[in-house]
C-alpha positions in Angstrom: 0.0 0.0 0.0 1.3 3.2 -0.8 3.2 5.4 2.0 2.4 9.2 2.8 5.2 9.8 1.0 3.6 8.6 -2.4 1.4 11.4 -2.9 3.6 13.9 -0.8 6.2 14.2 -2.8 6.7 14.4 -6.4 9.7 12.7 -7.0 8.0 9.3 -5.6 4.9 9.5 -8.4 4.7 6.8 -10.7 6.9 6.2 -13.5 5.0 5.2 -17.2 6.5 3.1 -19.5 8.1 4.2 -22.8 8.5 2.0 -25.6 11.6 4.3 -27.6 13.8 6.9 -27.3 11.8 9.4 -29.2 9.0 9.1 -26.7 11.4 9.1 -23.6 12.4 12.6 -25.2 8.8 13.6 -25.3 8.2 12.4 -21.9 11.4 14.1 -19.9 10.8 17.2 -21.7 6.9 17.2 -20.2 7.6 16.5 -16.9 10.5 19.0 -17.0 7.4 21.5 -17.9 5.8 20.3 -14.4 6.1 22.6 -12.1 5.9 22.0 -8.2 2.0 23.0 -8.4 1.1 20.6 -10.7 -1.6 18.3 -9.0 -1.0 14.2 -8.9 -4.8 14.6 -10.7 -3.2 16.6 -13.9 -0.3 14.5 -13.7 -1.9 11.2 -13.6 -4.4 12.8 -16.4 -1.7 13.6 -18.6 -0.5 9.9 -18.7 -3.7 8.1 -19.5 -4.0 6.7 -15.4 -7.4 5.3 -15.6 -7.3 4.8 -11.5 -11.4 4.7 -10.6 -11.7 6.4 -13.7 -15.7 6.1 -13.0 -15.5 7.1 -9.3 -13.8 10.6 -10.5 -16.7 11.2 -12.6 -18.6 11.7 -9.9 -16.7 13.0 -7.5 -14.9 16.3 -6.2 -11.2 16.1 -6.7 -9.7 14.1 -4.0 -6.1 12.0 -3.5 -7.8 9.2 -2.1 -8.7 8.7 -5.6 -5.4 8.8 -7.1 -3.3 6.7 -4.5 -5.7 3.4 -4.0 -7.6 1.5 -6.0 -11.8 1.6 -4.9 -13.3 -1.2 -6.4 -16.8 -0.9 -7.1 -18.8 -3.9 -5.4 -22.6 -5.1 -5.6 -23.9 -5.7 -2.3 -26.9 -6.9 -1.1 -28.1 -4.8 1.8 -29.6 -6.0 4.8 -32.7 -4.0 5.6 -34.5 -6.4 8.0 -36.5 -4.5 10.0 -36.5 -7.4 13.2 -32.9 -8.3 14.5 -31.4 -11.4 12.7 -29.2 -13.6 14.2 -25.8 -13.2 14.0 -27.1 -9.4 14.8 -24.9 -6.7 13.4 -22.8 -5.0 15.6 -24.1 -1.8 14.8 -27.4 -2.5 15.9 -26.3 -4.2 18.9 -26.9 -2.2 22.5 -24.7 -0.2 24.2 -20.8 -2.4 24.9 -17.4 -1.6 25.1 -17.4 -3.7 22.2 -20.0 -2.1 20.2 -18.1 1.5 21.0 -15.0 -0.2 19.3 -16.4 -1.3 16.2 -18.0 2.2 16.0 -15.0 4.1 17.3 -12.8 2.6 14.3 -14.8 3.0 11.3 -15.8 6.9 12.4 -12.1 7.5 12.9 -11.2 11.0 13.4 -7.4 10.7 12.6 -6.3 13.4 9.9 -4.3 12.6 6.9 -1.9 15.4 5.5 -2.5 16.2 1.9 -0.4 17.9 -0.6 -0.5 22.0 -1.6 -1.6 20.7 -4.6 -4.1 18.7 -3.8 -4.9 21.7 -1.5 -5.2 23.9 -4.8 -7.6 21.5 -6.2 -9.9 21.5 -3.3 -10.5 25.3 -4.2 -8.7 26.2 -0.6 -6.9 29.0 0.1 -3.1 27.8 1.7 -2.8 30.9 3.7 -6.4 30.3 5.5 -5.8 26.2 6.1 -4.3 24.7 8.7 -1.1 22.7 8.6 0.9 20.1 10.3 4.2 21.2 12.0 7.1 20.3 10.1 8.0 18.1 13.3 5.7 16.0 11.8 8.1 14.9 9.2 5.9 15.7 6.5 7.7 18.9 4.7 6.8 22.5 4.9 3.2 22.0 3.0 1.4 19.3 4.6 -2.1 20.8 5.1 -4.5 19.0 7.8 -7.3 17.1 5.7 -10.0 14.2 6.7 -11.8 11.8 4.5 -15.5 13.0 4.6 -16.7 9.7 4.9 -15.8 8.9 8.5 -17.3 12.4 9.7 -20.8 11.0 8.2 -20.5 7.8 9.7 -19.5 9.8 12.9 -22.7 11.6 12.7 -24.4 8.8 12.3 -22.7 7.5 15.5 -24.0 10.9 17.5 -27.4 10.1 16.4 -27.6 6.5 17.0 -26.0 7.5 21.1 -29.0 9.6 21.3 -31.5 7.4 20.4 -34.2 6.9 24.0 -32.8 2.9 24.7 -29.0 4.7 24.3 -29.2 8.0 25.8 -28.4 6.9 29.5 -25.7 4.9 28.6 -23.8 7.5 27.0 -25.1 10.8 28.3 -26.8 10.1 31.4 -24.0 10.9 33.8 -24.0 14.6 31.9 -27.9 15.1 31.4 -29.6 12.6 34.6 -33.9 12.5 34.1 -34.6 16.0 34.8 -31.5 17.7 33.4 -32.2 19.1 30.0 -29.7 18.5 27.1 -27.4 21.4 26.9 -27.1 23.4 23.6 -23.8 22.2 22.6 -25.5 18.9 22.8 -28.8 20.1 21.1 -26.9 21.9 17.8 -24.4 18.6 17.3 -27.3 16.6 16.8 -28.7 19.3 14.4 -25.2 19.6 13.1 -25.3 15.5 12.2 -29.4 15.1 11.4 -28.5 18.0 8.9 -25.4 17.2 6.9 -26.5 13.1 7.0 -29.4 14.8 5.2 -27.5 16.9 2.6 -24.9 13.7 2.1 -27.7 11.7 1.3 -29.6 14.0 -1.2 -26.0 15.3 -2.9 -25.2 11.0 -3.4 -29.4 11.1 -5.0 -30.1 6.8 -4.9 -32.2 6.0 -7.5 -32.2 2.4 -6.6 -35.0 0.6 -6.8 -36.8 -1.5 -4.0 -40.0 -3.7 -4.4 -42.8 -5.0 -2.4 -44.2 -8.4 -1.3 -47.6 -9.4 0.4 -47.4 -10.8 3.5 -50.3 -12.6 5.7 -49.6 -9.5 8.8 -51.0 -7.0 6.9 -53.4 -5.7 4.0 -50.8 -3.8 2.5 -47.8 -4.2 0.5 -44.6 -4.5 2.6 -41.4 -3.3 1.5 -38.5 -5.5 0.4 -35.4 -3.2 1.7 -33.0 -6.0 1.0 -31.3 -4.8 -2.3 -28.3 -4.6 -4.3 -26.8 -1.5 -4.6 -23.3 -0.5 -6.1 -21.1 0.2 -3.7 -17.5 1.8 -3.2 -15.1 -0.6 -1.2 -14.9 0.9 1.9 -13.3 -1.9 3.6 -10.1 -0.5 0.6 -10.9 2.8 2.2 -10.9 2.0 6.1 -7.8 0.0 5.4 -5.7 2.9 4.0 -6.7 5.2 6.5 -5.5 3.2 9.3 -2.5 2.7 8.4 -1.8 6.5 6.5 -3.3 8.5 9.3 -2.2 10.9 12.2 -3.2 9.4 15.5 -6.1 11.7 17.4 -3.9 11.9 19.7 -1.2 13.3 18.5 -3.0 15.8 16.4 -4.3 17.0 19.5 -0.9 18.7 20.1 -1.4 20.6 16.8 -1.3 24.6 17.9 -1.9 27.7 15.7 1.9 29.3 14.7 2.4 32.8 15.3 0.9 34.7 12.7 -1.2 31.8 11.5 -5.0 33.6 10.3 -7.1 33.0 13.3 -10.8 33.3 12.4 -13.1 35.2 14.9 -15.8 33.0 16.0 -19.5 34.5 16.5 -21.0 35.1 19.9 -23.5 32.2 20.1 -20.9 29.8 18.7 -18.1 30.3 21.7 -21.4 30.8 24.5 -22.3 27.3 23.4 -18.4 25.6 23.8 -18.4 27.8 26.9 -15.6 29.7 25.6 -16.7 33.2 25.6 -14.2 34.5 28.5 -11.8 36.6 29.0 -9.5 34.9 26.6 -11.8 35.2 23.7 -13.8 38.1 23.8 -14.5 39.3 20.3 -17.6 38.7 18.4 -17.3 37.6 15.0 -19.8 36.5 12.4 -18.1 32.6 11.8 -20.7 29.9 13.0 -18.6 26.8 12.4 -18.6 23.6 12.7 -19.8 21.6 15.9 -17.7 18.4 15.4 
């Protein structure tokens, strides 16, 4: 599996093969033309790489997409609505064990990505964060998470909330009687919401059926369907082993001089941060997780 290193540095890109001299010529004298802010995209473009070639048609530009291969796969989903043995689990109550197998596929661990693969985000590199070069990363390795594990995150908050959950989780905060606090109240907006927009942007047109069953008058959905589906067992594995423990991100500070954006007055009241140490008001909701 490809290192950080792979898509980091431009000297470790792929080589193509070349069948003569005259096209060796042709080739040096193009990649002399490459300058440092050529992206691995263009570069991979420009020699005919075909890497999930249908995933990059609909998709925003992303390295992910140009360092592993994401097979597509036809899975059969299993919508049961009662719990089937061996249950899932993901539907399984509250466990340490449950908390793992949720813990490692909403991973929060960054992965550094490239200025330009930066540049092709549409980002700005004087308002985005970066890691230290302590790191061991170089001078332009910008902070960046796969989107897919902050949805599945969500997902996680939601599911933590649910009535049978709540006191397993929360209940030491928020005992019967103590309200949910509004930190609590706007993540769970924060996760209903962009679940919400994930799902409409992604637009399933999949179709499901119906069968008769002797319970009921009416039809009853068959949710048990295939659907084409992106490996993301390829995806979990390469984030494991190419990200920046939580941990040590943690100890990620703001260099002098860094752009600090000034968060609005609702946003800091609601982390509790609206002290003496932060006292201006600024128009910059954010993000809750």
């Amino acid at each position: 599996m490809p290192s950080l290193k792979y898509w980091l540095h431009p000297s470790s890109y792929r080589k193509v093969e070349i069948s003569s001299d005259d096209d060796f010529d042709k080739d040096r004298l193009l990649k002399q033309s490459l300058d440092g802010a050529a992206s691995i995209v263009e570069y991979y473009g420009l020699f005919g790489n075909e890497l999930n070639k249908l995933l990059k048609l609909t998709s925003e530009s992303s390295p992910i997409l140009n360092i592993i291969d994401i097979p597509l796969l036809t899975k059969r989903m299993n919508g049961t609505l009662l719990e089937t043995e061996p249950l899932s689990i993901y539907r399984q109550p509250p466990s340490p064990e449950v908390d793992a197998a949720w813990n490692r596929i909403q991973t929060r661990n960054p992965i550094p990505i490239s200025l330009s693969d930066l540049l092709a985000l549409g980002k700005d590199p004087s308002d985005t964060a970066k890691f230290p070069e302590s790191f061991g990363f170089g001078p332009d390795a910008y902070i960046g998470k796969i989107d897919v594990f902050h949805q599945i995150h969500c997902l996680n908050m939601l599911r933590m909330s649910l009535r049978p959950n709540f006191d397993y989780y929360y209940g030491s905060r928020f005992p019967p009687g103590v309200p949910t606090n509004k930190l609590h109240n706007l993540h769970l907006g924060h996760c209903l919401h962009i679940l919400l927009e994930n799902l409409m942007c992604s637009g399933n047109v999949d179709i499901y059926t119906h069968y008769w069953m002797d319970a009921q008058k009416h039809a009853f959905p068959d949710f048990n369907i295939n659907h084409k589906c992106r490996d993301f067992d390829a995806i979990l594995a390469w984030q494991e082993e190419n990200s920046i423990p939580v941990e040590k991100f943690a100890t990620v500070f703001a260099p002098p001089g860094q752009k600090v954006h000034v968060m609005s007055h609702e946003f800091k009241e609601a982390f509790e941060w609206y002290d003496a140490d932060h006292p201006d008001d600024g128009v910059i909701e954010g993000e809750v997780a």
